[in-house]
LODO-76037 format. One record per residue: residue number from 0; residue in one letter; x, z, y of N, C-alpha, C in turn. Coordinates in steps of 0.05 Angstrom, whole numbers, m for minus. Layout:
# LODO-76037
(NUM; 'A'; (X; Z; Y); (X; Z; Y); (X; Z; Y))
...
***
This chain:
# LODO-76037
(0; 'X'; (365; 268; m323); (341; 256; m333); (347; 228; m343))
(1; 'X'; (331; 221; m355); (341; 192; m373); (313; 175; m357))
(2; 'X'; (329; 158; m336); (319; 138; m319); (293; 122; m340))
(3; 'X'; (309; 109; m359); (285; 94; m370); (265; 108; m385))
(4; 'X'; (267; 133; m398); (246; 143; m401); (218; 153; m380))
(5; 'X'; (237; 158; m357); (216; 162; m342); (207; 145; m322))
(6; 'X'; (222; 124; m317); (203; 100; m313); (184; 89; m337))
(7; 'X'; (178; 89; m360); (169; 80; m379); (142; 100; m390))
(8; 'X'; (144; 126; m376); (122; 143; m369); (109; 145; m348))
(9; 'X'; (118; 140; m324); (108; 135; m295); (89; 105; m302))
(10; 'X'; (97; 93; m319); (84; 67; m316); (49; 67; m334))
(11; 'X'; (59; 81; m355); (51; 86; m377); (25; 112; m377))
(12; 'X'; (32; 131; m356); (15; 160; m352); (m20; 161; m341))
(13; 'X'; (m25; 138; m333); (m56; 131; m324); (m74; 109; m353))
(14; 'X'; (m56; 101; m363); (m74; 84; m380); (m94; 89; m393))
(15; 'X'; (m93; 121; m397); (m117; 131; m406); (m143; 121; m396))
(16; 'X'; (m138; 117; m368); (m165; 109; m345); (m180; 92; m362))
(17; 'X'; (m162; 67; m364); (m181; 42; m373); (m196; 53; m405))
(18; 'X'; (m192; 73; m410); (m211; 79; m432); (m234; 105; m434))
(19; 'X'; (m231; 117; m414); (m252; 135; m406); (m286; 128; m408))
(20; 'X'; (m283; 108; m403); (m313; 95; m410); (m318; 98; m438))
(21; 'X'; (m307; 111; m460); (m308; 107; m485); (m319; 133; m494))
(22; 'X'; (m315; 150; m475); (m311; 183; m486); (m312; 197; m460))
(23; 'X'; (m317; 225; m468); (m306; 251; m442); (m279; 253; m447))
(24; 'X'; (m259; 248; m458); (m235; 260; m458); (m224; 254; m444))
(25; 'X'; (m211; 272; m429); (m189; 265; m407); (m172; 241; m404))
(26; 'X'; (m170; 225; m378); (m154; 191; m393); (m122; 206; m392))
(27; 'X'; (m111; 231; m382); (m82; 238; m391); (m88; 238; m419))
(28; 'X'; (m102; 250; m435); (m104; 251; m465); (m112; 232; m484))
(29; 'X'; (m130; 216; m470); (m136; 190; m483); (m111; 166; m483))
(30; 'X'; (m97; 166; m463); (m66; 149; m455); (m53; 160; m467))
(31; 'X'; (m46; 180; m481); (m18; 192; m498); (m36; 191; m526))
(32; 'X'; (m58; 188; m542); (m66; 183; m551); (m64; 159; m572))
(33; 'X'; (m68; 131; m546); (m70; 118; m550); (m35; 106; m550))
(34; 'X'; (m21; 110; m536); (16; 113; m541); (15; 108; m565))
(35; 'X'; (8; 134; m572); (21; 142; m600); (5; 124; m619))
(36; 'X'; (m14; 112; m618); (m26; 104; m639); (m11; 75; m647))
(37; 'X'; (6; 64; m619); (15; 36; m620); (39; 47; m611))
(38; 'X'; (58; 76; m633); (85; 70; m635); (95; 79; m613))
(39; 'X'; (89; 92; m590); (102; 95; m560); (115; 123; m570))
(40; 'X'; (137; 122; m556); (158; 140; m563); (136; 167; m562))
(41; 'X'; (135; 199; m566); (124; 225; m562); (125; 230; m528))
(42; 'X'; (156; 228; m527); (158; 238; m499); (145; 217; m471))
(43; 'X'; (142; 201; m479); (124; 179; m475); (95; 185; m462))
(44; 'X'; (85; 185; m482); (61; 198; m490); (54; 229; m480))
(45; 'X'; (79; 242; m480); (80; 270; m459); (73; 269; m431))
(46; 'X'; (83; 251; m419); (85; 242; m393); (52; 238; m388))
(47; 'X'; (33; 217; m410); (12; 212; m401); (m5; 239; m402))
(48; 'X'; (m1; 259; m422); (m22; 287; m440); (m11; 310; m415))
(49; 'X'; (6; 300; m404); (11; 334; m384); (21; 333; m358))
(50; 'X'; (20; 296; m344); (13; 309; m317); (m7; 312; m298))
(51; 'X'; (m33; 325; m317); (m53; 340; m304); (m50; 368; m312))
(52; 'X'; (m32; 380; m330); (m18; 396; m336); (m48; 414; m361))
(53; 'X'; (m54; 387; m380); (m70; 396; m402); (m58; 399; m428))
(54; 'X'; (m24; 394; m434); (m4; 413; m439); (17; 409; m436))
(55; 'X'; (37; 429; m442); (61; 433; m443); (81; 414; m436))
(56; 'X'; (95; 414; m420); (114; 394; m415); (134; 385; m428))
(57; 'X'; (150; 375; m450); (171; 373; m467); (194; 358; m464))
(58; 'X'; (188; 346; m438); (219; 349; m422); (206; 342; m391))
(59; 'X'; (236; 337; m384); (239; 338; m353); (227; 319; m342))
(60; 'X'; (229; 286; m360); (219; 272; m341); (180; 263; m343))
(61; 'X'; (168; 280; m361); (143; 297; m364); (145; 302; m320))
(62; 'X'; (154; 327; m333); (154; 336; m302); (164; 318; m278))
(63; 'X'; (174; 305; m269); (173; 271; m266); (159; 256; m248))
(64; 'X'; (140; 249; m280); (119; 238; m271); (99; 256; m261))
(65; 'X'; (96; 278; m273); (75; 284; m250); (77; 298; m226))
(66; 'X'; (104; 297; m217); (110; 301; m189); (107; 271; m176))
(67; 'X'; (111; 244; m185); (113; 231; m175); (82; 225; m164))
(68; 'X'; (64; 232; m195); (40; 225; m188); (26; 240; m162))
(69; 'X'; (36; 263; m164); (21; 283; m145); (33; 265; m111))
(70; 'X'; (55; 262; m108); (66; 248; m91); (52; 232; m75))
(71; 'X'; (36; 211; m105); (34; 184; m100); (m1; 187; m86))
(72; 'X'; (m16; 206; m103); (m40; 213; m90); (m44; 221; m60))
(73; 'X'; (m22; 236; m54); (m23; 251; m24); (m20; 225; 1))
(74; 'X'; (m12; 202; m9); (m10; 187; 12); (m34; 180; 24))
(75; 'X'; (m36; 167; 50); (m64; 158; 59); (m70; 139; 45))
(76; 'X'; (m96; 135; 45); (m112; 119; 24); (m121; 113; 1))
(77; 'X'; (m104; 140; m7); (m101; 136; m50); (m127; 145; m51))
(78; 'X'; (m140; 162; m43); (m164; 170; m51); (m185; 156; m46))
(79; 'X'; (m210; 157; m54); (m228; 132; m56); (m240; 144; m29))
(80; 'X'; (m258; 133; m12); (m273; 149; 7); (m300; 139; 6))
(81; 'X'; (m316; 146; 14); (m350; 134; 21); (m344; 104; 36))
(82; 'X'; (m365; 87; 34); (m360; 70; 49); (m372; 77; 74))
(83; 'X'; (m392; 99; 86); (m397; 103; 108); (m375; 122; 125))
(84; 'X'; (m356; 139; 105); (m329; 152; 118); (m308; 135; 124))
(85; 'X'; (m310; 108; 107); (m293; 89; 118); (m299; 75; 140))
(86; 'X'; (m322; 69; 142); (m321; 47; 172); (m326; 71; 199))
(87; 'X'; (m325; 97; 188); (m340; 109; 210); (m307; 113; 224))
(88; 'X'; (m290; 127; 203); (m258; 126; 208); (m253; 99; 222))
(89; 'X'; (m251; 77; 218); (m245; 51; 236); (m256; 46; 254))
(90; 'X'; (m278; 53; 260); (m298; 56; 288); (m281; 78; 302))
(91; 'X'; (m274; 97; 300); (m266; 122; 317); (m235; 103; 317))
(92; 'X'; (m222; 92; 311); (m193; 86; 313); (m200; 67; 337))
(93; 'X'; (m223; 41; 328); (m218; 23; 348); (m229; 40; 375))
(94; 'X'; (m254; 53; 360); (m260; 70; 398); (m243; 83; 414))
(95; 'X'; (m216; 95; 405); (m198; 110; 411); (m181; 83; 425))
(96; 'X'; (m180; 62; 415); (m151; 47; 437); (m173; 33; 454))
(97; 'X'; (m199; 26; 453); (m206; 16; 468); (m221; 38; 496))
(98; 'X'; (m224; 58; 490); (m224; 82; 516); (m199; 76; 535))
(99; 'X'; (m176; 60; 529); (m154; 52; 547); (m161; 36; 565))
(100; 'X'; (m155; 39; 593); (m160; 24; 616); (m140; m8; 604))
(101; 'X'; (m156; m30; 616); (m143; m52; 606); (m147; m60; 583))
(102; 'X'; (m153; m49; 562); (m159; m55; 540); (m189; m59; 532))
(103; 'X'; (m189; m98; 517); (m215; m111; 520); (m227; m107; 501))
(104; 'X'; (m214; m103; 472); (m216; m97; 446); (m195; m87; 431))
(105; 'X'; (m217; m87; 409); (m187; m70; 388); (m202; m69; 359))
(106; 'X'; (m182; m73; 347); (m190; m89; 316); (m175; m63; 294))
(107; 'X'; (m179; m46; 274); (m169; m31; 256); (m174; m47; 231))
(108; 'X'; (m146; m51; 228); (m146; m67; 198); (m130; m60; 176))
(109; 'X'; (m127; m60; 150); (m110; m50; 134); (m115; m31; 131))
(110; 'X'; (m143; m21; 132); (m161; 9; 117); (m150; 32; 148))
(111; 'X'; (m153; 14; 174); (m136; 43; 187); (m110; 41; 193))
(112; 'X'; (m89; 24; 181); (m66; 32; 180); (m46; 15; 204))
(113; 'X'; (m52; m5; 205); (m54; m14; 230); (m70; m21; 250))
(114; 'X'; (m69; m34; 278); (m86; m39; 294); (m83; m60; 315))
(115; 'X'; (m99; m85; 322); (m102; m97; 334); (m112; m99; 359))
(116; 'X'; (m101; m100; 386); (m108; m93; 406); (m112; m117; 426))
(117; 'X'; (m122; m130; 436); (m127; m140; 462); (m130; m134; 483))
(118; 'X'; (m117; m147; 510); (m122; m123; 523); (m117; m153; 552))
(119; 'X'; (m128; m144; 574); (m141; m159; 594); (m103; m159; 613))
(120; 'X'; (m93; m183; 618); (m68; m189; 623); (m68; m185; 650))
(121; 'X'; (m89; m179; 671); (m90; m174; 691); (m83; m144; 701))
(122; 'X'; (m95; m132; 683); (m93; m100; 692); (m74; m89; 672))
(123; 'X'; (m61; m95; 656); (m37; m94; 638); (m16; m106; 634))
(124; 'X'; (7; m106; 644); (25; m125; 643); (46; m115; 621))
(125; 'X'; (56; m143; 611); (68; m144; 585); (86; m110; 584))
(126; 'X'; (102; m104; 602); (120; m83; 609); (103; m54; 601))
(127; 'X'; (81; m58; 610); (61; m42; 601); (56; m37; 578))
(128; 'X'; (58; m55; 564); (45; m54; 531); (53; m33; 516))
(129; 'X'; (83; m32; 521); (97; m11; 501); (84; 19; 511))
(130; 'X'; (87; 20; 541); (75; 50; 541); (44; 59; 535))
(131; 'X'; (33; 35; 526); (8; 31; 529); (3; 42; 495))
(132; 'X'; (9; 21; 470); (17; 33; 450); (25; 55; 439))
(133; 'X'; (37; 69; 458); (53; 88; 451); (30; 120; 461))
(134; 'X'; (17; 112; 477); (m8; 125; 494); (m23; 128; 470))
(135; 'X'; (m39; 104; 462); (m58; 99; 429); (m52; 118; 410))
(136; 'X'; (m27; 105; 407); (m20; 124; 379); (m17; 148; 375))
(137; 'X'; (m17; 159; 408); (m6; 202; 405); (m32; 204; 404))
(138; 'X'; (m56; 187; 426); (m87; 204; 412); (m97; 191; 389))
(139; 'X'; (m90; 184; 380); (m86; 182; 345); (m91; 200; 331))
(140; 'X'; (m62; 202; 335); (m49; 237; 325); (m62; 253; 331))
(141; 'X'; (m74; 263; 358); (m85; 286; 369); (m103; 291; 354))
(142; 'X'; (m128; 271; 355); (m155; 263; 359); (m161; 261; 330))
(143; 'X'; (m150; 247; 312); (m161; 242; 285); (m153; 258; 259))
(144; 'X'; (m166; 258; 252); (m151; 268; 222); (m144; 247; 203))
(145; 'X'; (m128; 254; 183); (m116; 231; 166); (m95; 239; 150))
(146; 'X'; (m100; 237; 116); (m87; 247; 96); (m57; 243; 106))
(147; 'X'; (m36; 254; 106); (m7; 257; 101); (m3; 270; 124))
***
């Protein structure tokens, strides 16, 4: 695959977005569209028109990008959520470490992705912490759901 082409379509494959407000047309088709209208190479412009797969691929690094894109969506957070599925998700995270004996509070910050814990130095000693953490995070896992 030719590196800079398909970095130069990975970069290039959403721009349609910022013009969707203009029209119904798809922003893959409005971004290859608009490529081509200011000179961007075809295969270029391929990358933006087909990786929602609204056509034909005409080379590899086409296919590429929209493996990368598909990739890049599946991680946690790419997707937009409600703002009441968001705080209700960070409420159930902090309720989950603060159900721990010893623990005074607990703070979910970074959309979820990390977590801030306080926790009462009397009934938890530093030695503790690690298994304590480590407690949190499997009912995490158990208990919650969460894209990836």
């Amino acid at each position: 695959a030719d590196v800079k082409l398909a970095k130069r379509s990975g970069l290039f494959h959403d721009l349609g977005k910022v013009l969707t407000h203009e029209t119904e047309t798809s922003h893959g088709l409005l971004g290859a569209e608009f490529l081509r209208k200011f000179g961007e190479k075809d295969l270029v412009a391929n990358g933006a028109e087909s990786h929602h797969h609204e056509v034909e691929f005409k080379c590899i690094e086409s296919v590429l990008v929209q493996a990368a894109d598909a990739i890049s969506a599946s991680r946690p957070g790419a997707r937009r959520e409600t703002l009441n599925t968001y705080i209700k998700r960070l409420e159930d995270l902090e309720a989950i470490a603060t159900s721990f004996e010893g623990v005074e509070s607990s703070y979910a910050i970074q959309a979820g992705r990390e977590m801030r814990i306080i926790i009462n130095p009397d009934v938890i000693s530093d030695d503790k912490t690690t298994i304590l953490s480590r407690d949190i995070a499997k009912k995490i896992e158990e208990t919650m759901q969460y894209p990836g």
